[in-house]
C-alpha positions, 0 to 999 in steps of 0.5 A, a space after each residue: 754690619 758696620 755702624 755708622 761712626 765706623 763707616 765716617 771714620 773709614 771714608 773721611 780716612 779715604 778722602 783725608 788720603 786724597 790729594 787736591 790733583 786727585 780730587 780735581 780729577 775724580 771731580 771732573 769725572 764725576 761731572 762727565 759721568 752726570 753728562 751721561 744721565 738723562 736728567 737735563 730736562 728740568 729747570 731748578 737743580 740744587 746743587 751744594 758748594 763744596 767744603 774744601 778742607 772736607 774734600 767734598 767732590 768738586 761741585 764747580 764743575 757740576 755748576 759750570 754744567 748747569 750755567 752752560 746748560 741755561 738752568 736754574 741753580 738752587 744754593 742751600 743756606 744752612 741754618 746750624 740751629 735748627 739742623 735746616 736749610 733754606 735754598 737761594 736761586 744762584 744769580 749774578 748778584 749772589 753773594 757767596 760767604 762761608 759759614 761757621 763750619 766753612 760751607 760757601 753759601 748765599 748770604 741771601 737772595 731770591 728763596 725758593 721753596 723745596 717743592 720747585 726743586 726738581 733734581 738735588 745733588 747730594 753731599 755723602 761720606 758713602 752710599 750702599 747699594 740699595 741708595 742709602 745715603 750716610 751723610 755727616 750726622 745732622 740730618 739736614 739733608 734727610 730734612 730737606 729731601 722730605 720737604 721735596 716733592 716724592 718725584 724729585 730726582 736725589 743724586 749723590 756724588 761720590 769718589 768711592 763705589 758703594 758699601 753693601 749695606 749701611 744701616 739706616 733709620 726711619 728718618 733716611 731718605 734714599 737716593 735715585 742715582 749715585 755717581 761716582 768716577 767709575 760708575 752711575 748706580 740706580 735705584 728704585 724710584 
């Protein structure tokens, strides 16, 4: 089995080789593959804004959905200190502002508590088959995800099919659906 610090090398490597048409597309696809989850019921969905230069898939249009869908839309704020995030309902007034590691997020706004968070769409380097997540290594999604009610649907988003296996730690949460340009991965709830 892989280690993690392998596992970001590979997959950083893998985006870090995909170009900025290539990321619009495989985005794109990723976004029409949603379409086909019967998700659309809930009103607050958190959705994380995509870090460019870590060519993050595209979450635009994963935004342009839920807009035009009428939903809620929920941003994190991270808080670097203590590897947390606080979540800002998404209005017209929200500013939006990169941080210190270059993540858009609100400067501030309406906060909302992660129990009235109904669906997450999750950052991942890469996922396995039984719905482990690895993540950047600071633990602020697995923090987050634990503060979410157990019914909170987590859904990753990624360019790349799923790894057999990744180790995992007590403190990992796992994911409902993967989604990817090709394929919607479930898991166990």
């Amino acid at each position: 089995m892989r280690k993690k610090s392998q596992l970001r090398q590979k997959y950083t490597a893998l985006r870090n080789a995909l170009s900025p048409e290539k990321i619009e597309e495989k985005s794109l696809q990723v976004s029409n593959r949603l379409l086909e989850l019967a998700i659309w019921e809930y009103e607050f969905y958190h959705l994380y804004l995509s870090i460019a230069q870590k060519k993050e898939v595209d979450t635009e249009f994963i935004l342009s959905i839920l807009q035009g869908k009428d939903k809620n839309v929920v941003l994190p704020k991270s808080n670097i200190a203590d590897h947390s995030l606080t979540h800002f309902l998404l209005t017209d007034a929200t500013v939006i502002k990169p941080n210190a590691w270059n993540i858009p997020e609100p400067v501030s706004g309406v906060e909302l508590s992660p129990q009235q968070i109904e669906v997450v769409f999750v950052p991942l380097l890469a996922f396995d088959q039984q719905g482990n997540r690895l993540g950047y290594g600071k633990g602020f999604y697995d923090k987050f995800l634990r503060q979410c009610r157990p019914e909170t649907l987590k859904i990753g988003l990624s360019f790349f099919e799923a790894e057999a296996i990744i180790p995992i730690e007590k403190h990992d949460v796992k994911l409902n659906y993967c989604v990817t340009p090709e394929s919607i991965y479930q898991f166990s709830r």
